[in-house]
DOPA-294720 format. One record per residue (C-alpha): residue in three letters; z, y, x. Coordinates in pm, whole numbers, plus 50000, padded with zeros to 5 digits. Layout:
N
ALAZYX/...
This chain:
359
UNK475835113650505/UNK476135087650795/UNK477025098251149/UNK476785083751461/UNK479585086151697/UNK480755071752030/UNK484225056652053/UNK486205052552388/UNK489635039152424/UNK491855059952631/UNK495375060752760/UNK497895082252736/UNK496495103853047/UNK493105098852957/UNK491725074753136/UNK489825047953031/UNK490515014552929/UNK489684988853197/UNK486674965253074/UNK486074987352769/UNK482845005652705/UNK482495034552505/UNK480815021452214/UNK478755038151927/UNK480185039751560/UNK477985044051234/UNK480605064850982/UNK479265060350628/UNK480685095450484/UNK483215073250324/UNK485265056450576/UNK488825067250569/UNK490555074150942/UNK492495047850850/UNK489605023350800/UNK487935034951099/UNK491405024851313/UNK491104995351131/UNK487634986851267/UNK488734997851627/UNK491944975051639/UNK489454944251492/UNK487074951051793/UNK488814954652077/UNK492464934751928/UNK492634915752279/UNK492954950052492/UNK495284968152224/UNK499094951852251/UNK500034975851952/UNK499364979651533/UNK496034998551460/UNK498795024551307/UNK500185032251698/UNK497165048751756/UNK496345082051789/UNK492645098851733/UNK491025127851916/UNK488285139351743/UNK487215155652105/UNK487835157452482/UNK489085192252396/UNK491485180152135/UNK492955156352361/UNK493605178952628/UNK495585203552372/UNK497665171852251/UNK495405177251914/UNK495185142251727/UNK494205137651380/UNK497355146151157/UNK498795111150942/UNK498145128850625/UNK494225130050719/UNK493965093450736/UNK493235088850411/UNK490215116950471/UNK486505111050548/UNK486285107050886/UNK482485119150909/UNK484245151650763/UNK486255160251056/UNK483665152251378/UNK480055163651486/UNK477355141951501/UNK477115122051855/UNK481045129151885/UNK482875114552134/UNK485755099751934/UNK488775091552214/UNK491525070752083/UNK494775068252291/UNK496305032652333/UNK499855034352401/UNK500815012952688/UNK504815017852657/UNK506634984452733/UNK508544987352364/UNK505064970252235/UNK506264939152437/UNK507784922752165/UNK504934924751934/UNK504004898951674/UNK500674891551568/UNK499984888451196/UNK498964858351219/UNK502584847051342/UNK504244866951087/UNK502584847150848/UNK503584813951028/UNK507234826850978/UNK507014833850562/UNK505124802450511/UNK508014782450709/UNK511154797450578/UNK510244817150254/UNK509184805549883/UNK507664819449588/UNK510454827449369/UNK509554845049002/UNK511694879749027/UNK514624893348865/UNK514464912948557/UNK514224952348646/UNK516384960448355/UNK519894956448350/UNK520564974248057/UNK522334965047671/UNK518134972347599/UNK516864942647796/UNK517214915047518/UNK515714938147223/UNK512634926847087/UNK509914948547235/UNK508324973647050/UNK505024993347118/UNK502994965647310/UNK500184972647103/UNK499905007647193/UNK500654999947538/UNK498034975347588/UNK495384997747426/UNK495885025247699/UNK496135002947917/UNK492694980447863/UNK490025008947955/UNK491615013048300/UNK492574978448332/UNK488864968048262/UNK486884994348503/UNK489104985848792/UNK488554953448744/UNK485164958648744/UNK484834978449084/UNK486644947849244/UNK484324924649135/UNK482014950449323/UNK484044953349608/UNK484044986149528/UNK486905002049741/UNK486405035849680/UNK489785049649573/UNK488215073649280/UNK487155046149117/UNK490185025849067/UNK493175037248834/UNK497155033848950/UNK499485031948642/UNK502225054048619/UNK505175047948376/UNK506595080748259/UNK509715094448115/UNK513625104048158/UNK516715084548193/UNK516995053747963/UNK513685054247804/UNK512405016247865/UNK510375024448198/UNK512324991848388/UNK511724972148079/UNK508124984748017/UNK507584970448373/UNK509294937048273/UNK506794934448041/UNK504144943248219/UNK502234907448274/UNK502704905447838/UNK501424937047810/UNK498734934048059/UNK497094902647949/UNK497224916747620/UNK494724946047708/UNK492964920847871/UNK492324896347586/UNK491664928447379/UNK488654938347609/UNK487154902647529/UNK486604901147873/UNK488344864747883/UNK487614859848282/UNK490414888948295/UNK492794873448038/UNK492614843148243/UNK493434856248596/UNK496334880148444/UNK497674846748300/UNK497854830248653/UNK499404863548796/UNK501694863549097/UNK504564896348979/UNK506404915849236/UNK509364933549115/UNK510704960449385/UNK513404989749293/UNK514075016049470/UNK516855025749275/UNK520555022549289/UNK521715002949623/UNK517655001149725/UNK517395037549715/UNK516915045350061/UNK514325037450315/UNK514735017950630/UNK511385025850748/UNK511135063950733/UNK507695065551011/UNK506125041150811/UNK507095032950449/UNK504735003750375/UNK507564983050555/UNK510014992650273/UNK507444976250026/UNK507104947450254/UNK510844942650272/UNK511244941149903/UNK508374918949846/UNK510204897350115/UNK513654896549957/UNK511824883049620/UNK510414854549881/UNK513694847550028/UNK515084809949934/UNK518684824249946/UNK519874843349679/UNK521264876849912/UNK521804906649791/UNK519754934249873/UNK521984949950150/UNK522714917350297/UNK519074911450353/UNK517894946250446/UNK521104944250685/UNK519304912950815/UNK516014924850880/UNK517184955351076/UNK518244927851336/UNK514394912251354/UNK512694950651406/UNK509714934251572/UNK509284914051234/UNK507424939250969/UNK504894922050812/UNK501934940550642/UNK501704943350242/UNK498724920650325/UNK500364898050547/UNK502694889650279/UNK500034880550060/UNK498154858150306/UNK501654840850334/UNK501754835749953/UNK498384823349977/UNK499524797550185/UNK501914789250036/UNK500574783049673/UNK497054764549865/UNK495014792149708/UNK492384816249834/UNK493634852849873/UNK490384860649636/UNK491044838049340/UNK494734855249347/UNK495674883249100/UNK498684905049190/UNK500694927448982/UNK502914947849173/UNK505984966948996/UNK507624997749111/UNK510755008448959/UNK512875040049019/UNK510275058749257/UNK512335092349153/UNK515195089549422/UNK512195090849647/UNK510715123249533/UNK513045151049672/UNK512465162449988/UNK515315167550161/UNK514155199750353/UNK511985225550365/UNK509935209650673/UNK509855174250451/UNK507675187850190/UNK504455176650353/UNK505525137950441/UNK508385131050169/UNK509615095150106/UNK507775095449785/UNK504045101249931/UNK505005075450241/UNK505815051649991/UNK502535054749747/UNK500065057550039/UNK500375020950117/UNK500885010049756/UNK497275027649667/UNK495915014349944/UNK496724975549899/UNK495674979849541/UNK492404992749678/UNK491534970449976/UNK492924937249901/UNK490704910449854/UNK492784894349597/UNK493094914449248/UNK495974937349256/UNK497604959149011/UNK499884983849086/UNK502164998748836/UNK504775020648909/UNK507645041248752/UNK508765077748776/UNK510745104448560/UNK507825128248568/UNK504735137548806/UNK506375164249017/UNK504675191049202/UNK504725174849512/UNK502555148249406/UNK500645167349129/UNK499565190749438/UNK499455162949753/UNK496215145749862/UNK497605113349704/UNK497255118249345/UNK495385132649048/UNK497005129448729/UNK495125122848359/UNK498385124048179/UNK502145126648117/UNK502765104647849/UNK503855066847924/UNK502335050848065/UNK500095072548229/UNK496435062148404/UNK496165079948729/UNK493575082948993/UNK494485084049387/UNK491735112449487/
């Protein structure tokens, strides 16, 4: 059910923004907190010097005043859900001279486009298995086509809902194929695709831009812990980059640019760009391997925000709001607890790979 609310941009003491007027909001019943700060930074982007992330929600005068904002793991919550009708919604703009050295989007991309390339990536296997002749693709591609075809079909909607668009898990121990399955994964998923008949599919799968990002072995360990989507971004990057560095080198690198973290989307309007092609006509398949050294939280107080669910928030979310077609597909020993039970995930299966559902 849609609300009506009114919106005022605070500081951090509470007063208001000079030159901005409290200004009413329609919430759908859908719209995400995130969305919503989405929709705030787009209006009023030349008073707010920092990321629509910085920002902090009140969902009263009263909340404010007890230092109450909207927790990070509601943002991916109804909105509508958590304030009264005719609300006064007061968002707190930090003005803390850190945010100096803020770069627009728009000049992030500038930067890619100038001194980064679209490079195919590096196997995810390393293995004596990598050079066997695949078996199972058949299989594969017939769990995979149902799923493949329905989210397809909500983005041709522009559908974003996040119910109605599937993430693909790849399931199993140590050594079982998961980095190879992923390999494999353009193969196997323009096979589903030309199974479905549906040959407007087969034909953007084809044309497919992969990204291949690990978070195992040297890449285990995030350099973003507040906000994880960076440690995407970062990989995605180092597959860009028209040196051949090794992972530490570059992450080393980028730690010395910390005003430079690009958006997953930002990194696709680059590639656009860069290939002359409109972000819509693109299709995206995004691999990621080894998401198990994220998924133990490393105390008791972690269990709520662990590297794993700060890493998939972001990933679900590009695959859901992009405008270009994006797949996600992602590897894991097993569905642990942790996600089984978080607000991220709700799991149809355990066999590989697996079709799951971001609830």
């Amino acid at each position: 059910m849609a609300k009506e609310v009114c919106v005022q941009l605070v500081d951090e003491e509470g007063k208001d923004f000079e030159g901005v007027r409290a200004t009413l909001f329609v919430l759908d019943g859908t719209e995400t907190v995130e969305n919503f700060l989405m929709a705030v930074h787009e209006k009023w982007q030349d008073k707010i010097a920092v990321n629509y992330y910085d920002l902090d929600v009140f969902v009263s005068q009263a909340a404010f005043e007890a230092r109450e904002p909207i927790h990070p793991l509601e943002y991916f919550n109804s909105l509508a859900e958590q304030v009264d009708e005719r609300s006064t919604i007061l968002v707190e703009v930090s003005r803390q001279e850190e945010f100096t050295f803020y770069m627009s989007p728009e000049a992030q991309v500038e930067v890619l486009v100038r001194h980064f390339q679209w490079n195919r990536p590096k196997p995810l296997c390393h293995g004596p298995g990598r050079d066997w002749p695949y078996q199972g693709a058949s299989e594969i591609a017939n769990r995979l086509m149902r799923p493949l075809v329905e989210h397809y079909e909500m983005w041709q909607q522009n559908e974003t809902f996040r119910l109605y668009h599937a993430l693909n898990l790849v399931l199993g121990g140590a050594g079982t194929g998961k980095s190879r399955m992923l390999d494999k994964m353009k193969r196997l998923l323009c096979l589903a695709a030309e199974r479905s008949k549906r040959e407007d599919l087969a034909k953007r799968l084809r044309k497919a831009y992969v990204f291949k990002i690990s978070f195992g072995g040297d890449s285990g360990s995030l350099l973003q812990t507040e906000d994880a989507e960076f440690d995407i971004t970062h990989r995605m990057v180092h597959q860009l980059s028209k040196d051949n560095k090794s992972w530490p080198e570059f992450a080393a690198e980028m730690k010395e640019f910390p005003h430079f973290l690009p958006r997953i989307e930002t990194v696709i309007k680059a590639l656009a760009q860069m290939e002359n092609v409109d972000p819509k006509d693109m299709t995206v398949i995004l691999c990621v391997d080894d998401l198990q050294n994220l998924a133990f939280d490393h105390d008791q107080d972690h269990s709520l925000a662990s590297d794993l669910s700060r890493v998939m928030a972001p990933i679900c979310r590009f695959q859901v709001t992009s405008p270009a077609f994006v797949i996600c597909v992602c590897s894991n020993w097993y569905v642990s607890n942790s996600v089984r039970d978080s607000k991220f995930f709700s799991a149809s299966g355990h066999t590989t790979p697996a079709a799951v559902k971001w609830p």
